[in-house]
C-alpha positions as CSV (number, residue, x, y, z in Angstrom):
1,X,0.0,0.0,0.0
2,X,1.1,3.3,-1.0
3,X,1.2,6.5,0.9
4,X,-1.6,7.8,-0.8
5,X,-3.7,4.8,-0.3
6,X,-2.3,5.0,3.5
7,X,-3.7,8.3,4.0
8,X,-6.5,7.7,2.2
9,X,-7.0,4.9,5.1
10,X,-7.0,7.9,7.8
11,X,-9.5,9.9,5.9
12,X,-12.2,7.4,6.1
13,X,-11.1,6.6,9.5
14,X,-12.5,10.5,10.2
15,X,-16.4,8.9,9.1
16,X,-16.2,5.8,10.9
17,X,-17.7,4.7,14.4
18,X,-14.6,4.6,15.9
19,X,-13.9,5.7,19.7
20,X,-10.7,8.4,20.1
21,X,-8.5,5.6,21.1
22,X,-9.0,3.3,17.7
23,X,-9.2,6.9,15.5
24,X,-5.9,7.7,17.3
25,X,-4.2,4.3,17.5
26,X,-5.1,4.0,13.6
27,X,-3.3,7.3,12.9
28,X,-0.7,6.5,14.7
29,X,0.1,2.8,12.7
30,X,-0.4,5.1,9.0
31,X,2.5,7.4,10.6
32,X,4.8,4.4,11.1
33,X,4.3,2.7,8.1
34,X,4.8,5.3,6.2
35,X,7.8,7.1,8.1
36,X,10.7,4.8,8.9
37,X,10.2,5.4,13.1
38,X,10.9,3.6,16.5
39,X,8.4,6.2,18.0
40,X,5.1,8.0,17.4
41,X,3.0,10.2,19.5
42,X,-0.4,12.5,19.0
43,X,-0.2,15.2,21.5
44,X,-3.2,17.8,22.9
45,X,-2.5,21.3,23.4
46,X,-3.3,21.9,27.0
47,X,-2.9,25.3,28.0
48,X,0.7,25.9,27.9
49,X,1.6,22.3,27.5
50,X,0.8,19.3,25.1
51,X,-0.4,16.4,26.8
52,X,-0.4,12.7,25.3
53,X,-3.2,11.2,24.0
54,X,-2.0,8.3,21.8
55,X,1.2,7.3,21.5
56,X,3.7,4.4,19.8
57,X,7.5,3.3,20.5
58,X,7.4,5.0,23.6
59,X,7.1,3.7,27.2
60,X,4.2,3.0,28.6
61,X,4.6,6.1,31.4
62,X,4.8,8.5,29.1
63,X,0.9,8.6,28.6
64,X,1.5,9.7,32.6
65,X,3.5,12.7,31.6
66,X,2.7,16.7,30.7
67,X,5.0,18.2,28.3
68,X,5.3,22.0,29.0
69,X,6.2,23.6,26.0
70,X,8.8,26.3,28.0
71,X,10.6,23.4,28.6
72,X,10.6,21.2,25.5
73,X,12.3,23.8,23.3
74,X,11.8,21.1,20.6
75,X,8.3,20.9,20.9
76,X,7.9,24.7,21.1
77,X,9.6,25.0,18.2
78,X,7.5,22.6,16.2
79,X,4.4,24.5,17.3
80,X,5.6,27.6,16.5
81,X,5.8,26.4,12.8
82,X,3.7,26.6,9.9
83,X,5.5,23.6,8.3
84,X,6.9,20.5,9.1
85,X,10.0,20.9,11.2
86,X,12.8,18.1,10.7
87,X,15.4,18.8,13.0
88,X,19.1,18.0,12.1
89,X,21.1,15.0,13.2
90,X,23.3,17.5,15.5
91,X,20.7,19.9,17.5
92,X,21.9,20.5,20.4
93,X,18.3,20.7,21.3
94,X,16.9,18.2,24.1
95,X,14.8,15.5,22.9
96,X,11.6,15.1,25.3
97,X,11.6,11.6,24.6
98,X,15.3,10.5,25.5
99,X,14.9,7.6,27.3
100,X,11.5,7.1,26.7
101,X,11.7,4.7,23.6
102,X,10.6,1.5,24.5
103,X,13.4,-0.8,25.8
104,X,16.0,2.5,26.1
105,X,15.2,4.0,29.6
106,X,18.4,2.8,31.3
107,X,20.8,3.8,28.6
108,X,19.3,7.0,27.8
109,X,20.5,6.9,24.9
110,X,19.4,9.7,22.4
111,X,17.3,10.2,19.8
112,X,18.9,10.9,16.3
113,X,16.0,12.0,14.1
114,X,13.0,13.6,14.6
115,X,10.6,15.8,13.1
116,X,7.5,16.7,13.8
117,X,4.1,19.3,12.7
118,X,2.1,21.6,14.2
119,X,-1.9,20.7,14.3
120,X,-4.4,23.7,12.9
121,X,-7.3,23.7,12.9
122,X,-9.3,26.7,11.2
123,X,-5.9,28.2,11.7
124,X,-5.7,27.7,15.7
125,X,-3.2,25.1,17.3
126,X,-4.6,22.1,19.1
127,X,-1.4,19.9,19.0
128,X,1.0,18.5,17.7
129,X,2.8,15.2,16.0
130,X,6.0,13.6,16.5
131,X,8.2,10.9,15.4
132,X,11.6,10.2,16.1
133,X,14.3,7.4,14.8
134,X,17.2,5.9,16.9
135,X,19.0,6.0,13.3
136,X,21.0,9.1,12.4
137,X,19.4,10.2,8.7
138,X,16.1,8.2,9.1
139,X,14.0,10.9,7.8
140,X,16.2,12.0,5.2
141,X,14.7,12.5,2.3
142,X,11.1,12.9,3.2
143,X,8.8,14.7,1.2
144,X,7.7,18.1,3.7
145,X,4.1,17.5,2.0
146,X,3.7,13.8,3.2
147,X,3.9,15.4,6.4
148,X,2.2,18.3,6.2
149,X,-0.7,15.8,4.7
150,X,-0.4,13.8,8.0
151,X,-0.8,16.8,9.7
152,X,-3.9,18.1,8.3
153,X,-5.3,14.4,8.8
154,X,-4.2,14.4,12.3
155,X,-5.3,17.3,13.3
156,X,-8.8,16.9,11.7
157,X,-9.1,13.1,13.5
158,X,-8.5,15.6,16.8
159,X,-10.9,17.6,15.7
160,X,-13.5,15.3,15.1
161,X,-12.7,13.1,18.3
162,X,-12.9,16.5,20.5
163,X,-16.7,17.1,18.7
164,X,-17.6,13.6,19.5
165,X,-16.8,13.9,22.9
166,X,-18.6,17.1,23.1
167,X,-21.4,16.0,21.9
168,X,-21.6,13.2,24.1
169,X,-21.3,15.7,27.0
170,X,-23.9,17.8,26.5
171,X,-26.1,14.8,26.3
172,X,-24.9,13.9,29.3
173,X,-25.9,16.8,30.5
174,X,-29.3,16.3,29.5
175,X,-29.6,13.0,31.4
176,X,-28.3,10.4,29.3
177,X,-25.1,8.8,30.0
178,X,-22.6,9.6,27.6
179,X,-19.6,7.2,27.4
180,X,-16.1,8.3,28.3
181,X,-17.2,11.5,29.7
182,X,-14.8,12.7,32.2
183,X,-11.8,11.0,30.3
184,X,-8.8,13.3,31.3
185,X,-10.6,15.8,33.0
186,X,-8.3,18.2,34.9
187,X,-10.1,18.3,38.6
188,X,-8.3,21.5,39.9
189,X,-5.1,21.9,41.9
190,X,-3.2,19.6,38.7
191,X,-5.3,16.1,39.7
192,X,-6.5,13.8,37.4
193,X,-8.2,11.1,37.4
194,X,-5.4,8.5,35.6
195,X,-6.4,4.8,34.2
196,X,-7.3,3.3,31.4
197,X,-7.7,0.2,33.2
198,X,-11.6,-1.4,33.4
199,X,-12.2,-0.3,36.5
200,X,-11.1,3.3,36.4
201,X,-13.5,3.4,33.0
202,X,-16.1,1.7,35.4
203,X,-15.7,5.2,37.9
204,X,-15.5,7.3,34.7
205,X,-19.2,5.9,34.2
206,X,-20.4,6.3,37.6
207,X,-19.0,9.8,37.8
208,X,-20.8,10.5,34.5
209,X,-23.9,9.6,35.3
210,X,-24.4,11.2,39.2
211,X,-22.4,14.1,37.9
212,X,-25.2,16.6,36.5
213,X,-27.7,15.4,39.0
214,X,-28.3,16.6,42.2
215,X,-28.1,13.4,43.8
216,X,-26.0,12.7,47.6
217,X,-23.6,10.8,46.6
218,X,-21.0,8.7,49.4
219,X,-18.0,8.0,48.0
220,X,-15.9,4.7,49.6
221,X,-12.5,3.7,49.3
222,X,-9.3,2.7,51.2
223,X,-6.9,5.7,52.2
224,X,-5.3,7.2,49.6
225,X,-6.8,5.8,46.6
226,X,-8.3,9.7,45.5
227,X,-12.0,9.9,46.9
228,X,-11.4,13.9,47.2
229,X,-10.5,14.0,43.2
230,X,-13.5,11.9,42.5
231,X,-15.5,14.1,44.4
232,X,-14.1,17.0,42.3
233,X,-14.6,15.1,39.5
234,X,-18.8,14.8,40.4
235,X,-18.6,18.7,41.2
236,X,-16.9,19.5,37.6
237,X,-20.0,17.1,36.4
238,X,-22.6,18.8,37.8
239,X,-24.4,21.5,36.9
240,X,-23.1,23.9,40.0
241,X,-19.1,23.4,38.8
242,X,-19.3,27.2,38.2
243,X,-19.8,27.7,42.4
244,X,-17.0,26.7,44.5
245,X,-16.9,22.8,46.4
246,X,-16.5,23.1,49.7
247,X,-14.4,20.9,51.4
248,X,-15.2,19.8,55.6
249,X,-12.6,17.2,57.2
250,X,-15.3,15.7,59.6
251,X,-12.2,13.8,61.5
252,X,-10.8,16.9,62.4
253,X,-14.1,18.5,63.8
254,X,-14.1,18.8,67.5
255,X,-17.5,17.6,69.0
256,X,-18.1,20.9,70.9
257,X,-17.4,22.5,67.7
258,X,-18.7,20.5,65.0
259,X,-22.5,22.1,65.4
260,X,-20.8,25.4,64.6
261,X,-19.0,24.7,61.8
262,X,-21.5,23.1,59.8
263,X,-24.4,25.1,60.7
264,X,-22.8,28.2,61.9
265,X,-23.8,30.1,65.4
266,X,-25.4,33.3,67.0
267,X,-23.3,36.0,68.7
268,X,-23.3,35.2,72.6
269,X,-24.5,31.3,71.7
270,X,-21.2,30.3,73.8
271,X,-18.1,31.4,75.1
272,X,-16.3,32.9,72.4
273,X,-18.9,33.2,69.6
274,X,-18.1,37.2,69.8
275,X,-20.0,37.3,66.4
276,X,-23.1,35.9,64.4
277,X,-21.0,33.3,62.0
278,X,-22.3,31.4,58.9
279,X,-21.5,27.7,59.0
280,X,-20.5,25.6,56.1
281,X,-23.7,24.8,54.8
282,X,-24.9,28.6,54.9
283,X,-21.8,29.3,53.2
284,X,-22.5,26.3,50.7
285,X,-26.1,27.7,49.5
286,X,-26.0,26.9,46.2
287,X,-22.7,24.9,45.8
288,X,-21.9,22.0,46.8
289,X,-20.2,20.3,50.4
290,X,-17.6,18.1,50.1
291,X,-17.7,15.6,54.2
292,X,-14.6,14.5,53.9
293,X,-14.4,11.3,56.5
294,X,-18.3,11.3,57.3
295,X,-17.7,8.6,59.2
296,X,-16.1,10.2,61.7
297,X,-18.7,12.5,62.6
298,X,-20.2,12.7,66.5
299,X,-23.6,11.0,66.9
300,X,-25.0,13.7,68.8
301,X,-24.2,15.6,65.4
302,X,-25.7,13.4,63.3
303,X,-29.6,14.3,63.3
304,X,-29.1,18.0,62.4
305,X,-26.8,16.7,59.6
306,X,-30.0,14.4,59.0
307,X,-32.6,17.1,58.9
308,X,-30.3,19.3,56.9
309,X,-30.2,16.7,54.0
310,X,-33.8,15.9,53.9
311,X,-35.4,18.8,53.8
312,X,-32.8,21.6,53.6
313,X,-33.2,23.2,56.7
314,X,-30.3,24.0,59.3
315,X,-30.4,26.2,62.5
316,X,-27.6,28.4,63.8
317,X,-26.6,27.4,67.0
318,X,-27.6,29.8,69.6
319,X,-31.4,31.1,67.5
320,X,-34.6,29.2,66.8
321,X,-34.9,30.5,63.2
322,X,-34.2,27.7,60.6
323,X,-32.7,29.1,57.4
324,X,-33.0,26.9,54.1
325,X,-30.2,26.2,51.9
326,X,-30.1,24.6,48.5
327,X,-26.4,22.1,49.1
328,X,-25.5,19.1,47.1
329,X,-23.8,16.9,49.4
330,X,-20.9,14.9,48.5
331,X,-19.6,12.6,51.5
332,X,-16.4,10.0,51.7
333,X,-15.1,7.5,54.6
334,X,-12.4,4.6,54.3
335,X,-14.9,3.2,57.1
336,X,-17.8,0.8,56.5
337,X,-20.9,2.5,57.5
338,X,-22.8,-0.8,57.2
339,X,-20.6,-2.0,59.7
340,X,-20.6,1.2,61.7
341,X,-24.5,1.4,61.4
342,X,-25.0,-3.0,63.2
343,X,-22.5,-1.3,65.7
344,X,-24.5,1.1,66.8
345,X,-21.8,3.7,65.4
346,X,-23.4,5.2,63.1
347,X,-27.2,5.9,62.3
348,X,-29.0,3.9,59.9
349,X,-31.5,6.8,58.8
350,X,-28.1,9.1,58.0
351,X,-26.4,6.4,56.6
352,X,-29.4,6.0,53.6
353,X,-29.7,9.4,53.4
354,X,-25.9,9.8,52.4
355,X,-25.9,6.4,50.7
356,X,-28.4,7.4,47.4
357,X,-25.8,6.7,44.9
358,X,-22.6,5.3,46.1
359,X,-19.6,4.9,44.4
360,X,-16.5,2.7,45.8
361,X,-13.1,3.7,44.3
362,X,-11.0,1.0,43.6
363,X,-7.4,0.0,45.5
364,X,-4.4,0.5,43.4
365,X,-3.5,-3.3,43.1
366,X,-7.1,-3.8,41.3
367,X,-5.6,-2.1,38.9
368,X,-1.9,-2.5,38.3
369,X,-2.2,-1.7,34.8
370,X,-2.7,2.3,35.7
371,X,0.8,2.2,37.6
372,X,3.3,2.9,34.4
373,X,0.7,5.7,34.0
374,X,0.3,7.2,37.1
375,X,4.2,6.7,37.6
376,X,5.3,8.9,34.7
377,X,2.8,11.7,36.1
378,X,4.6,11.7,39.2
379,X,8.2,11.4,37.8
380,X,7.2,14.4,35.8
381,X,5.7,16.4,38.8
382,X,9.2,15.5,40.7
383,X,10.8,16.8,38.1
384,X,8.7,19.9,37.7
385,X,9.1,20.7,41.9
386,X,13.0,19.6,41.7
387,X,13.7,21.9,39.1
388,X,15.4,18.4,37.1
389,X,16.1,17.8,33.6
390,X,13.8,14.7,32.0
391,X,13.0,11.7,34.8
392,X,12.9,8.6,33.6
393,X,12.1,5.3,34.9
394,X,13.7,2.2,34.4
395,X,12.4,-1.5,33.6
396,X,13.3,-3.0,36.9
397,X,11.7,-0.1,38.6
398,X,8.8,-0.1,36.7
399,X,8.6,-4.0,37.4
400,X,9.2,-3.0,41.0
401,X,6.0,-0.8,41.1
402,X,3.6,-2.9,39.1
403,X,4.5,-6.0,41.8
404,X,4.2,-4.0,44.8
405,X,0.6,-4.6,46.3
406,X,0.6,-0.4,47.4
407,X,-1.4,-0.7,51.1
408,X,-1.4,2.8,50.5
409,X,-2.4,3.1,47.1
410,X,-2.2,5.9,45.3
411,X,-0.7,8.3,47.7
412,X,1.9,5.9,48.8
413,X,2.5,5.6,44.9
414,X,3.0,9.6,44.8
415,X,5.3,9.7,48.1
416,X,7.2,6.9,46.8
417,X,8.3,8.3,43.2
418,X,9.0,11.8,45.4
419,X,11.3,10.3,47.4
420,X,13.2,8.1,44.5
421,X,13.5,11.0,42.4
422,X,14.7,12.9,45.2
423,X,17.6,10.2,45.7
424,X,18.4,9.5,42.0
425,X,18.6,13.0,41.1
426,X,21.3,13.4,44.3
427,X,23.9,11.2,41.9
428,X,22.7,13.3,38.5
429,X,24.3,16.1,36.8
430,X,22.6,19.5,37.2
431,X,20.0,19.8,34.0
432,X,20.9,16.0,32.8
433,X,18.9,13.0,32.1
434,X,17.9,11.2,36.1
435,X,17.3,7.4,36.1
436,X,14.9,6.3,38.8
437,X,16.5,2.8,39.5
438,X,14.9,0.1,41.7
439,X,17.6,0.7,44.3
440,X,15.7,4.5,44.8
441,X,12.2,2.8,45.6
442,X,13.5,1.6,49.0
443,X,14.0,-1.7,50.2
444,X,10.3,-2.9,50.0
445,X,10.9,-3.2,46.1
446,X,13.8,-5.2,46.1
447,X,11.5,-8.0,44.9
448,X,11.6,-6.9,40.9
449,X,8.6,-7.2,38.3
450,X,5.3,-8.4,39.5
451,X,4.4,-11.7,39.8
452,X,3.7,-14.3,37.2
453,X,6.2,-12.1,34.9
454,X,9.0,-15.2,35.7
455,X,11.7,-12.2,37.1
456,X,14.8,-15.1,37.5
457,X,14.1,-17.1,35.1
458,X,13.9,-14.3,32.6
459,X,17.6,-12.8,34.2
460,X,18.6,-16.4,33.4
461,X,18.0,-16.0,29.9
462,X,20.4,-13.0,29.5
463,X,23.6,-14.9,28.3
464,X,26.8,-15.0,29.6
465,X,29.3,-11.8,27.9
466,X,26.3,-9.8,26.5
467,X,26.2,-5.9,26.3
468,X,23.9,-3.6,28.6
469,X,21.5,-3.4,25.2
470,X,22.1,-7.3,24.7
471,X,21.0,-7.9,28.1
472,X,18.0,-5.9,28.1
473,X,16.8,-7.6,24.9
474,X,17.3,-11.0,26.3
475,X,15.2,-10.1,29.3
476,X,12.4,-8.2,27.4
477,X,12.0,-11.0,25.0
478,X,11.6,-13.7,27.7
479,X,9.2,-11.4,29.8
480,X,6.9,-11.5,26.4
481,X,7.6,-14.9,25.6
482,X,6.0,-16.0,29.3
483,X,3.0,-13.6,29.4
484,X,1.8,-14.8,26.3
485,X,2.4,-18.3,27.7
486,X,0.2,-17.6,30.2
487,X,-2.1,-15.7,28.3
488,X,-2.6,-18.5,25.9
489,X,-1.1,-16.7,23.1
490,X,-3.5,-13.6,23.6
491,X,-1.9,-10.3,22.7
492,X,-4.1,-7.9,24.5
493,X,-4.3,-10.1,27.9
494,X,-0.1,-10.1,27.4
495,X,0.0,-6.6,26.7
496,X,-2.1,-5.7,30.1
497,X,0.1,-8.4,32.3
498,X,3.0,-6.3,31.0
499,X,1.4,-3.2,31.9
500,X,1.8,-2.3,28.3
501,X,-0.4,-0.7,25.5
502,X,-1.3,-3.7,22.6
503,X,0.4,-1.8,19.7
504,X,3.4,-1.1,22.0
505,X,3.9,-4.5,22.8
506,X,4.0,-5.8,18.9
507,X,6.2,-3.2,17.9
508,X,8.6,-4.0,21.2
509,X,8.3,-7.8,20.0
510,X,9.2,-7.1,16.2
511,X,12.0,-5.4,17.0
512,X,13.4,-8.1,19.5
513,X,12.1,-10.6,16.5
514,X,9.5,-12.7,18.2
515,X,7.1,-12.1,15.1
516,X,9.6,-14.3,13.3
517,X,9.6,-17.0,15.7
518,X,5.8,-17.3,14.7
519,X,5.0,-16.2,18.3
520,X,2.5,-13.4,17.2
């Protein structure tokens, strides 16, 4: 097949019933056949940095990652062009993806060629793609219209997934659930809700559908797997996102004080109250309340918490006047209320009323295939804090991550990858490339890749007298050769043990020549 006939293929691609990911994915394959690449990526224009939406060649935490353009000066560059840029074999110019080709992120090693084009569209920038060869001289030669024509196909496949998407939002809105909604949503102070796994699409759905409503909704989940962001995320969802989310820690609430701070007092009510004072839910007319740890909350609180959610009525402490307040009520607890409620704990009337659409947030190890991702956002955000040049990670720390069972989940995740990037960057030059090695995590991760990836047997494979590349090939290809074993020779069930995307994994495996073996 030709290049025309190749980006013919994208064109219809732009009419077809396919979700972002397979219109993306597609693009993506059409850029590699028809550019002599080891990596791709499709890139979204972000505010002042492009984000990664679809990617080839390229490790699987880089999908974690945000590329600020002030610091890519490559990537600035390309979207300050017109045209194509091809840069030449000696720019001095950092590469954002050094060390981030699949199967280079302990050498580092450079990348040679790349090139890459702005996306217009209706002259206004909304990303930008990339490709880049380990070979010096790869894209010699290639015609500057070929790429501007990918271009222009790339960015109208944006174009037509971010109308989609749209589209399905607004109908959403109206009060039909609209797939994928919430898919990379920023939920304010930089969190995200990161995953592609099943059950992070599962929440994705959830948060979807409660969103616009005006529904209580009581949000469960161990510590530190992110109940506050999904609580943002319902708020962004709902039709009051333009009022502010107020956020109570119930846990830290005194008893003698609680009364107060929810539902606010008179001047002269007790000692101290030198002033009338609005409590939270006055404050919260019209918004929404974020209980943090409802669990925690006094039972002699309880009832007026009660009476406030059915019928919108509170009472300052201190006056007999009721005031009415319109508050959609968001709650969370790592406790089970159930539980709490047969122990006499907590009450049962509260706990429905709280309870009318719950949504549990699952622990990290139910989903070890979101760690590379999460991983590479927080090696970026170390490396935004630390002032670093590009963090990478390598494949025995990656392993490390996706076999650790993470007690506590997500936030240990994020204190973890602080403190190893913290320590690599100690035995880095100032502005160079930092290696987060297994040896950072700490001595709990001295155990290697996860289990059922066949860690010693795969090191045994790695003969005697080869290079560091040699090595890492050797390993790789025995790592591939044992999760499809065990996968029965499915490529997508390999490519998720691996923690790996599907078209990664058979570009990984045709370059360490497992296609020949008939193993594909």
């Amino acid at each position: 097949m030709d290049a025309l006939e190749l980006l013919t293929t994208v064109a219809l691609d732009l009419t077809s019933a396919l979700s972002a990911e397979d219109r993306y994915r597609r693009l993506l394959e059409v850029v590699r056949r028809v550019l002599p690449c080891d990596a791709a990526a499709l890139l979204r224009l972000d505010g002042d940095a492009l984000l990664p939406v679809a990617t080839h060649g390229l490790a699987a935490d880089t999908l974690g990652r945000r590329f600020r353009l002030a610091e890519h000066p490559r990537l600035e560059r390309i979207c300050g062009s017109r045209e194509p840029v091809l840069f030449p074999p000696g720019c001095e110019l950092p590469d954002p993806y050094d060390g981030l080709v699949a199967g280079d992120a302990t050498s580092l090693e450079p990348i040679h060629a790349c090139l890459g084009c702005a996306l217009h569209v209706e002259g206004v920038l909304i990303g930008a793609l990339t490709a880049d060869a380990l070979t010096p001289g790869a894209f010699d030669g290639i015609d500057t219209r070929l790429l501007a024509a990918l271009g222009a196909l790339a960015g109208a496949a944006m174009r037509t997934s971010r109308l989609i998407e749209a589209l399905e939002a607004t109908a959403a809105r109206q009060g039909r659930i609209a797939r994928d909604l919430m898919r990379e949503a920023q939920l304010g102070q930089g969190g995200q809700l990161l995953g592609a796994g099943e059950a992070m699409e599962r929440l994705r759905r959830d948060i979807a559908l409660v969103g616009p409503s005006d529904y209580t909704v009581l949000v469960t989940g161990e510590t530190g797997v992110g109940k506050e962001l999904v609580a943002r995320a319902i708020h962004a969802a709902s039709k009051r996102r333009d009022e502010p989310l107020l956020h109570v820690n119930c846990a830290a609430l005194p008893e003698t004080l609680a009364e107060s701070e929810l539902f606010g007092h008179a001047k002269g009510a007790f000692t101290g109250a030198t002033s009338d004072r609005a409590g939270k839910f006055e404050v919260a007319d019209g918004a929404t309340l974020f209980l943090d740890e409802v669990g925690e909350l006094p039972l002699s609180i309880q009832p007026k918490l009660l009476r406030a959610l059915q019928s919108g009525e509170i009472q300052r402490v201190g006056t007999d006047r009721p005031l009415r307040v319109d508050v959609r009520v968001i709650a969370a607890t790592n406790r089970d209320l159930a539980a709490e409620v047969a122990a006499g704990k907590f009450r049962p009337d509260l706990f429905h009323r709280l309870n009318v659409y719950p949504i549990g947030v699952p622990p990290l190890r139910e989903r070890r295939e979101d760690v590379a991702v999460l991983a590479g956002f927080f090696c970026d955000l170390g490396r935004a804090r630390l002032g670093l040049g590009p963090v990478r990670l390598s494949p025995e720390a990656l392993g490390a991550l996706r076999g650790y069972d993470w007690p506590g989940n997500v936030r240990e995740l994020e204190n973890v990858l602080s403190r190893a990037v913290l320590k690599a960057a100690a035995g880095a030059t100032r502005g160079g490339p930092v290696v987060v090695a297994a040896g950072h995590l700490g001595p709990e991760f001295s155990g290697g890749p996860a289990p059922g990836q066949g860690a010693s047997t795969a090191a045994e494979a790695v003969p005697r007298g080869a290079t560091l590349r040699e090595a890492v090939d050797a390993f790789q290809r025995e790592l591939i050769r044992r999760a499809l074993a065990e996968s029965g020779g499915r490529w997508a069930a390999a490519a998720r043990a691996l923690g790996m995307h599907r078209s990664n994994l058979h570009h990984l495996a045709e370059r360490l020549g497992l296609r020949a073996e008939g193993k594909a």
